[in-house]
KOLTOR-505040 format. One record per atom (N, C-alpha, C): x, y, z; residue in three letters. Coordinates in steps of 0.001 Angstrom, whole numbers, plus 500000, padded with zeros to 6 digits. Layout:
BEGIN
XYZala ...
***
This chain:
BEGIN
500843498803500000unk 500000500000500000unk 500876501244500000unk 500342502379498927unk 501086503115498794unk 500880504228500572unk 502304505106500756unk 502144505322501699unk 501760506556501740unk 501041507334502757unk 500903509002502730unk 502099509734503258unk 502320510691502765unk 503220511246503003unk 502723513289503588unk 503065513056504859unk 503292514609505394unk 504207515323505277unk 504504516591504675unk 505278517648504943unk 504815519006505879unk 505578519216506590unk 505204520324507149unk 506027521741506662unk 505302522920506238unk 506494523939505666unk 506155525410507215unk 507291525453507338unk 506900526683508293unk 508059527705507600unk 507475529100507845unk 508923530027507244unk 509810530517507725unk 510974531096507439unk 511731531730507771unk 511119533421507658unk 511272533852508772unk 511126535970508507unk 512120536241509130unk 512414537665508398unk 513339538292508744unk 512858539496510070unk 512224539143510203unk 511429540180511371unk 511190539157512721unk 512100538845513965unk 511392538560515007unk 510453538640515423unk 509214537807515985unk 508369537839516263unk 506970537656515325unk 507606538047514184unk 506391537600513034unk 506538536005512448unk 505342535248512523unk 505349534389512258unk 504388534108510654unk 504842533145510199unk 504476532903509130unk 503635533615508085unk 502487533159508290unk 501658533313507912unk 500937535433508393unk 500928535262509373unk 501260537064509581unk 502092538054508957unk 503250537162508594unk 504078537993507771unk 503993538338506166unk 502790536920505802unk 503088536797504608unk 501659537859504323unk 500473537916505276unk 499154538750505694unk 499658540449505233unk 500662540567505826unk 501359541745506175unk 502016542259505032unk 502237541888503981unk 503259542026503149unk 502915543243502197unk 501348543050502098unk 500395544191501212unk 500842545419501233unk 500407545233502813unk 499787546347504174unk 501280547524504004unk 502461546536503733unk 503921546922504114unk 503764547785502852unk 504101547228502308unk 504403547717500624unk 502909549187500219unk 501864548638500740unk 501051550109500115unk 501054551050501437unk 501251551461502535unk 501826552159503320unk 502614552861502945unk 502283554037502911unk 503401555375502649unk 503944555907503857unk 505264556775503418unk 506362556409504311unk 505627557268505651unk 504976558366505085unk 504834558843506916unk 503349558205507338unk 503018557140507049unk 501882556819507521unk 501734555301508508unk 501111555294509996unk 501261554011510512unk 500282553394510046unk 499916552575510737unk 499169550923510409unk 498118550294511834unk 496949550954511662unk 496386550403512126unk 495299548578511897unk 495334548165513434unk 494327546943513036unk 493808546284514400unk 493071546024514926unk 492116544932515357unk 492167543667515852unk 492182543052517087unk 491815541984517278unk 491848541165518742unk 492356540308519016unk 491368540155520871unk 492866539998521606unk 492758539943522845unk 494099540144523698unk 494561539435523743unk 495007538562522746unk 495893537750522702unk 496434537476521546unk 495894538553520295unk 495894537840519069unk 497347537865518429unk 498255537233517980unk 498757536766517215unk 499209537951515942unk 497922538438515591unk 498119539458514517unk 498866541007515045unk 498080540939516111unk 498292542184516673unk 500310541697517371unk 500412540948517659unk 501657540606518021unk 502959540899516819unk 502028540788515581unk 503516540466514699unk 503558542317513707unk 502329542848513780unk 502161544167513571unk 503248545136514525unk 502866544710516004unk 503666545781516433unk 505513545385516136unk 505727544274516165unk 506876543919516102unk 507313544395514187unk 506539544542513574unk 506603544938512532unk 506713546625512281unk 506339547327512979unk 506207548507513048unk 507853549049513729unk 507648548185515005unk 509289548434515773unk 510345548314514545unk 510482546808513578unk 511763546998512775unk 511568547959511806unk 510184548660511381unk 510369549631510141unk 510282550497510423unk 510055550771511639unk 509915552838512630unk 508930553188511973unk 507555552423512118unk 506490553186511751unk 505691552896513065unk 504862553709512920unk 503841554574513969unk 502543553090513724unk 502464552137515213unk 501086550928515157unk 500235551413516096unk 498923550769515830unk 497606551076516584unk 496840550094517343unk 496628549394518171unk 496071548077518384unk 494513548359519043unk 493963548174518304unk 491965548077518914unk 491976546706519856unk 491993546691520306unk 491943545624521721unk 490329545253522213unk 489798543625521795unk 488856543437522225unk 488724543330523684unk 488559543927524593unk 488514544050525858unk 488288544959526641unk 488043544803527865unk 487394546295528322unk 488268547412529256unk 489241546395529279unk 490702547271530282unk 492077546320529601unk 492952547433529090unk 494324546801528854unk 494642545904529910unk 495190544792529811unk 495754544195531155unk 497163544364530939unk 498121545110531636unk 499298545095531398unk 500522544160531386unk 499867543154531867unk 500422541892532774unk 500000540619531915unk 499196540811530907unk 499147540242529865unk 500261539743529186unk 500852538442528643unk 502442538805527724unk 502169539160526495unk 501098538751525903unk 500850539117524633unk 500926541251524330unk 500009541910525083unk 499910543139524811unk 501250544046525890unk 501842543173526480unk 502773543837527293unk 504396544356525703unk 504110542876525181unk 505080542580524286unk 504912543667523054unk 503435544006522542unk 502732544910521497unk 503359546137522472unk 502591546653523648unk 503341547640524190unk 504936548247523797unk 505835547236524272unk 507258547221524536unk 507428547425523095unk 506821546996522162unk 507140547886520311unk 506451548858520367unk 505961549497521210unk 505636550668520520unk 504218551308519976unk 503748549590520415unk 502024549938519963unk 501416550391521216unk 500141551798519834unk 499151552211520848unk 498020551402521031unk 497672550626521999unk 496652549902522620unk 495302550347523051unk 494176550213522295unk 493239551111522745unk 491659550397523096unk 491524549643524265unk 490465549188524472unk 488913549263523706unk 488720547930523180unk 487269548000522737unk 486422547277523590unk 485090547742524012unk 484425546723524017unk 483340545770523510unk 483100544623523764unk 482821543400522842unk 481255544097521953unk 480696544906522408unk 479447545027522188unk 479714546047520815unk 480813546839521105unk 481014547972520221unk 482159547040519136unk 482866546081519312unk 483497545480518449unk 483337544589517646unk 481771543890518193unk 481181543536516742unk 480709544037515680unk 480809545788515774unk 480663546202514830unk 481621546709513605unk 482605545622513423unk 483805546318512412unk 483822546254511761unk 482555545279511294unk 482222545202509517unk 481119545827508936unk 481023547053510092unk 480140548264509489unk 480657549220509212unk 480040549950508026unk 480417550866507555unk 481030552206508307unk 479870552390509427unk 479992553152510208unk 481005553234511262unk 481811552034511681unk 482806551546512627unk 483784552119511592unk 483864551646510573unk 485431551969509649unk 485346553447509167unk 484146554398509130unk 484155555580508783unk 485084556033510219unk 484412555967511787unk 485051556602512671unk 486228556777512807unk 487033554895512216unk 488432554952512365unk 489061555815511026unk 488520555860509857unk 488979556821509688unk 488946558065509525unk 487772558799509920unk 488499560189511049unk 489065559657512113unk 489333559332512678unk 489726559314514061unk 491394559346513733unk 492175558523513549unk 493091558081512727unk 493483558425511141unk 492991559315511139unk 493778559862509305unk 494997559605508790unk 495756559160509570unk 497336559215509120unk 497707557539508823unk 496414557058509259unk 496966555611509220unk 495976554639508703unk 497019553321507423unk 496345552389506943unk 495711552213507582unk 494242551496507535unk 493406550242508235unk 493460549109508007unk 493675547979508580unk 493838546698508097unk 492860545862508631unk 492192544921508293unk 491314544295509224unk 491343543108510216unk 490790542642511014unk 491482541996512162unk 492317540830511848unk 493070540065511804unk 493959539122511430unk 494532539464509950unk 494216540324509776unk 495051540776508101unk 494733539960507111unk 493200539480507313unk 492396538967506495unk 491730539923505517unk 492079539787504087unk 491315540574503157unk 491824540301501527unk 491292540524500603unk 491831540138499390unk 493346540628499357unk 494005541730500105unk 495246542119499775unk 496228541329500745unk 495591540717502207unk 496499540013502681unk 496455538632502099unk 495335538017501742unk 495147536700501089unk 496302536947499628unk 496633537934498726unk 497607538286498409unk 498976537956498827unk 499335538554499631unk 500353537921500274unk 500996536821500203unk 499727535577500816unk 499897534477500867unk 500089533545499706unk 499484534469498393unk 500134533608497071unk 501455533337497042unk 502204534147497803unk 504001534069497605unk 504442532808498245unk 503383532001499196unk 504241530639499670unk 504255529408498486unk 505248528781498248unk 505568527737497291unk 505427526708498383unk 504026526161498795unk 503460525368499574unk 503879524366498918unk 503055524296498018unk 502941522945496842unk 504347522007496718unk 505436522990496678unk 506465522625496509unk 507330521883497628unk 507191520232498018unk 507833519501498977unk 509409519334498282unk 509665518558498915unk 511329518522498687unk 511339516561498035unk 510021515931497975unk 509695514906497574unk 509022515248495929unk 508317516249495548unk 507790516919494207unk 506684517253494782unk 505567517652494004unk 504363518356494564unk 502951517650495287unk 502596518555496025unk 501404518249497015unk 500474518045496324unk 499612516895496575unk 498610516578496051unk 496927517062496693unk 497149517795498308unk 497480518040499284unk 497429519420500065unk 496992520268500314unk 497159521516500708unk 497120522168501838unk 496596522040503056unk 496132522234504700unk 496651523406505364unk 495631524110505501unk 496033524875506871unk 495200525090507906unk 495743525912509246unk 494625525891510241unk 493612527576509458unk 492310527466509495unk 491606527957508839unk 490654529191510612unk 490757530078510437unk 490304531298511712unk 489290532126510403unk 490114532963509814unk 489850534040509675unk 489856534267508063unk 490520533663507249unk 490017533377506176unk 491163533560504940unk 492191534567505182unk 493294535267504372unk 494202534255503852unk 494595533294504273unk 495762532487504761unk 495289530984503682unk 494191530684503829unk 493623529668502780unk 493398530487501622unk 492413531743501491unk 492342532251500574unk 493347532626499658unk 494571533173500133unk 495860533008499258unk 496249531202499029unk 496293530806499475unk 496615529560499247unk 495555528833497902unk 494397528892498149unk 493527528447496815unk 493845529377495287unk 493889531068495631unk 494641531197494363unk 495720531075493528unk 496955530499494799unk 498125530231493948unk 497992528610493590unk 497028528015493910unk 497515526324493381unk 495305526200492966unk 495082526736492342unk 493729526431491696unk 493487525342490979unk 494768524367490651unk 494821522663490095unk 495029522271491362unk 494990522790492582unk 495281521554493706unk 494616521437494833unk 494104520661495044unk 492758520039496406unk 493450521020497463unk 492785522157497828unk 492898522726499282unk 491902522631500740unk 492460522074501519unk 491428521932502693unk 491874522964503993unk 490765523300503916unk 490733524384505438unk 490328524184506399unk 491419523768507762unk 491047522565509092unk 490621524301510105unk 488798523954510290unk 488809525227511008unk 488796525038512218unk 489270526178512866unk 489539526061514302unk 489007526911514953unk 487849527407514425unk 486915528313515059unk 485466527884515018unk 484883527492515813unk 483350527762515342unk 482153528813515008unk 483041528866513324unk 482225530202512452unk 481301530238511873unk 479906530418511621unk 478821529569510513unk 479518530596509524unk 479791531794509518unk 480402532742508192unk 481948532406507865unk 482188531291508090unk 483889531309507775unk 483494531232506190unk 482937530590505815unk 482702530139504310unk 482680531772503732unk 481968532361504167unk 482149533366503980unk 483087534653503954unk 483411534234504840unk 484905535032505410unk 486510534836504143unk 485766533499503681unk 486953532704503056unk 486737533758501839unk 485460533715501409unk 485184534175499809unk 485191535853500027unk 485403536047500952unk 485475537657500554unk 487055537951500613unk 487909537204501055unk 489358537802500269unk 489599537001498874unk 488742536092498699unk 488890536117497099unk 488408536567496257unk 488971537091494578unk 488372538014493738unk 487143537451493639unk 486270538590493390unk 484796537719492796unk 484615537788491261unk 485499537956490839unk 485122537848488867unk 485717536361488519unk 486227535501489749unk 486596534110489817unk 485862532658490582unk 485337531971490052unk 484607531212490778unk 485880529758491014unk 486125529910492248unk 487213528793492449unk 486774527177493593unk 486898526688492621unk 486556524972493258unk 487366523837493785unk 488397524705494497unk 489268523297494603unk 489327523301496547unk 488923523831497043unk 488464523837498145unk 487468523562499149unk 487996523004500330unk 486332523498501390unk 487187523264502870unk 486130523064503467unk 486183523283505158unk 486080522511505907unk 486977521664506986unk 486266520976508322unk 485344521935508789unk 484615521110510120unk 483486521598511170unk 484849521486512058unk 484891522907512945unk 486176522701514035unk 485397521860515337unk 485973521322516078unk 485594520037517172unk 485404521725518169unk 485737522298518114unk 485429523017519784unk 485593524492519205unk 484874525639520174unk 484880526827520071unk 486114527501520048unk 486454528555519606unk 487866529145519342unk 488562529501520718unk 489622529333521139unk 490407529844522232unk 490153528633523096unk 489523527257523281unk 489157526341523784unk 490361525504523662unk 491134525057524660unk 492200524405525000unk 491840522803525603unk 491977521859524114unk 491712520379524760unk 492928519395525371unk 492275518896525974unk 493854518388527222unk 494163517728525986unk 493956516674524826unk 493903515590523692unk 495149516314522833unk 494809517874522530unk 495293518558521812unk 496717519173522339unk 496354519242523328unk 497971519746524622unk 499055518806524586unk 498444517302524570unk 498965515809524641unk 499841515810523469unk 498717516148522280unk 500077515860520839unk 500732516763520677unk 500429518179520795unk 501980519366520561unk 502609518704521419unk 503053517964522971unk 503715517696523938unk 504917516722522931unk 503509515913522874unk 504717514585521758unk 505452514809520570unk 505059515883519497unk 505049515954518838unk 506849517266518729unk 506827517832520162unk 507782518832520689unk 509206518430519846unk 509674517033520237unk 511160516730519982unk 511045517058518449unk 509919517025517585unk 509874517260516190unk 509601518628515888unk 509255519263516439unk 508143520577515474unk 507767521302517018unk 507330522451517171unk 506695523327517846unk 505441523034517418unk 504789523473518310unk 503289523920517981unk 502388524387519560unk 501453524484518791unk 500206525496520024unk 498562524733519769unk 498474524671521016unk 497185524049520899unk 495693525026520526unk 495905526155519806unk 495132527058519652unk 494731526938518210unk 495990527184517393unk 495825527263515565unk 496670525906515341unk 498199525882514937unk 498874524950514558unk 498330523407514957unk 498503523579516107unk 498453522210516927unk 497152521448516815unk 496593522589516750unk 494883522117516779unk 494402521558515118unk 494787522426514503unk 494587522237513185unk 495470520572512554unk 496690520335512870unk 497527519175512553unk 496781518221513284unk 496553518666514632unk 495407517104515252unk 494263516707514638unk 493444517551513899unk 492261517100512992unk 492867516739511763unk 494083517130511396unk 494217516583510585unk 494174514988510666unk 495346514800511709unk 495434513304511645unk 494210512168511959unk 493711513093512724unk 492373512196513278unk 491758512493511412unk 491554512898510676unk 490941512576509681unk 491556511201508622unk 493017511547508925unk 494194510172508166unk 493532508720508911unk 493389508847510065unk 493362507038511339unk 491980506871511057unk 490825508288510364unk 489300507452510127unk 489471507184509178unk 490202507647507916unk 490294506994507035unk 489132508171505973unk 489123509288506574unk 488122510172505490unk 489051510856504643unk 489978510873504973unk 491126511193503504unk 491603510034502996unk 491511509966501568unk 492416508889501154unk 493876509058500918unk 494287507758501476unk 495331507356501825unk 496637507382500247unk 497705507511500869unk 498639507726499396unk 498690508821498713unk 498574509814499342unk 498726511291499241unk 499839511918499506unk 500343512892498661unk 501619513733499289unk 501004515305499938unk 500600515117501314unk 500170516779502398unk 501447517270502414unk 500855518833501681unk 501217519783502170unk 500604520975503391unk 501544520593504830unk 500618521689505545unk 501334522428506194unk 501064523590505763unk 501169525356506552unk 501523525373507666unk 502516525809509006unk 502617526179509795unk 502704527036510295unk 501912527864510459unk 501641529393510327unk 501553530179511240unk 502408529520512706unk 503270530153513580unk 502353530442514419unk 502579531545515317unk 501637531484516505unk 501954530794518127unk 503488530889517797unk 503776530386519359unk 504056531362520418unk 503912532224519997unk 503764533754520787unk 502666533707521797unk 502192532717521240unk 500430532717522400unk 500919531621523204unk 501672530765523220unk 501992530097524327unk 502126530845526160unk 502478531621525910unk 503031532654526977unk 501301532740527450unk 500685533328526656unk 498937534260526886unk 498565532757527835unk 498727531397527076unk 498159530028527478unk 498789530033528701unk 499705530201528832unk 500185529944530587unk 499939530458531509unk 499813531698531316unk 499212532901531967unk 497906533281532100unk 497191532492531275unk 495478532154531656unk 495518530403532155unk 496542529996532334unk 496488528723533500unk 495842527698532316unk 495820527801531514unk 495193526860530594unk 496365525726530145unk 496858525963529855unk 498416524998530211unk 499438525069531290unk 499723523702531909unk 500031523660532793unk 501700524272532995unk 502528524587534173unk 503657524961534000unk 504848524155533233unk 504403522889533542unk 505638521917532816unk 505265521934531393unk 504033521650530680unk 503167521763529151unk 504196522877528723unk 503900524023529537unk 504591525616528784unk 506061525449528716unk 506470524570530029unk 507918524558529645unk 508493524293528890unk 508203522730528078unk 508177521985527009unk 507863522886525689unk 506299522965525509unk 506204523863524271unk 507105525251523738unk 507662525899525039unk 508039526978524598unk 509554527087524386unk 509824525617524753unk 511394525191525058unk 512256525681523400unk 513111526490523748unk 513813526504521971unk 513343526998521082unk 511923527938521397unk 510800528107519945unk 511859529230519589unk 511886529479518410unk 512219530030516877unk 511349529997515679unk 510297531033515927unk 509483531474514836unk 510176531504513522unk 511668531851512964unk 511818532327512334unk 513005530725511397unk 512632529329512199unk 512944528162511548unk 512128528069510317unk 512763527464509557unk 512200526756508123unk 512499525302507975unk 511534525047508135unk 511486523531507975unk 510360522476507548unk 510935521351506931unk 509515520644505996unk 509821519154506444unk 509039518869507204unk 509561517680507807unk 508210516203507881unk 
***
């Protein structure tokens, strides 16, 4: 029996602290930004996006903004302590007023409010960051090409670049949120004068930010090989496999899957007690966002 074969690709950046897939989100944002103008964007106290923005802003000396879903900065936070320490301005939202960012009226305020600066939207999800993400040569294993495509699926940018650069190749999006609009979310960073079919979606097993002991267990094992986080990466590679042992993927495949970083939230996980002290010790042991490796 022929055998399946996994690759894992994670990237190299030249920017500490930005991980993968954020960087590649970011790349638009970088490039249409004029020189005296910062970069604002959006998203919850712990996010990941907001982590690799400010650290992005620190290496290019531009002026960041962080909308913070929450109702008081926590300073003691590692995630926004770290956004802080670059330089970002942190500016409390709350949840009631922050579901409104996909109104018109929310994005008019920010921009008066903010004139001097891009808007980006929360995880740097949008046709120009899904952009971005055309630049990864996923497809491309070090065995020949993926038959194969996977990533952990939130917010929508990150698959959406990924389906337009390989439109001959089966892409699956392992979600890790429970979104009924992800489908949606997906198709609005892709062009619409294109109807594209080589994709779709898991149902994610648990609500977003939901930490399963099952899921803690395999980043643990999985440590001496690869990093990961039981939030996006970790979570997303465990459905994967649980889909390989039922046998709902067929077997004799060459996967290609995304590692699209995010161990920055390990710290947030320890510090909301959701992983235990020895778990954090392990996971966070040696991490280097900025490894490349396909393993």
């Amino acid at each position: 029996m022929t055998k399946t074969e996994l690759w894992v690709c994670q990237l190299a950046t030249t920017v500490p602290n930005i991980s993968g897939n954020k960087w590649l989100k970011l790349a638009s944002a970088l490039r249409k930004r004029s020189a005296k103008q910062g970069i604002l964007s959006m998203g919850g106290a712990f996010s990941n996006h907001l982590a690799a923005l400010a650290a992005a802003g620190k290496h290019y000396g531009f002026p960041t903004v962080g909308l913070v879903r929450t109702d008081k900065i926590d300073l003691t936070n590692p995630t926004l302590a770290q956004c802080l320490q670059n330089g970002m301005y942190l500016q409390p939202v709350d949840r009631s007023y922050y579901r409104q960012r996909h109104t018109s009226e929310f994005n008019q305020k920010l921009i008066n409010c903010y004139p001097d600066y891009l808007i980006i939207p929360e995880g740097g999800s949008n046709e120009e960051g899904a952009k971005g993400v055309m630049a990864l040569p996923l497809a491309q294993t070090p065995a020949g090409e993926a038959s194969l495509l996977c990533c952990a699926t939130a917010s929508g940018g990150t698959i959406a670049g990924i389906i337009q650069r390989y439109p001959d190749i089966r892409v699956l999006g392992l979600a890790v949120v429970q979104d009924k609009t992800l489908i949606d979310k997906v198709n609005a960073c892709l062009p619409i004068n294109h109807n594209f079919s080589n994709w779709e979606l898991t149902k994610a097993s648990s609500a977003y930010g939901k930490v399963k002991a099952e899921v803690v267990a395999f980043c643990c094992e999985l440590k001496p090989q690869i990093s990961l986080e039981p939030i996006y990466t970790g979570k997303a590679l465990y459905q994967l496999f649980e889909l390989l042992e039922k046998k709902e993927l067929a077997a004799g495949q060459r996967i290609a899957f995304f590692h699209t970083g995010g161990l920055q939230g390990l710290a947030g996980l320890y510090y909301r007690k959701l992983i235990s002290e020895t778990e954090y010790a392990l996971l966070a042991a040696d991490d280097n966002e900025e490894a490349c490796t396909a393993v």
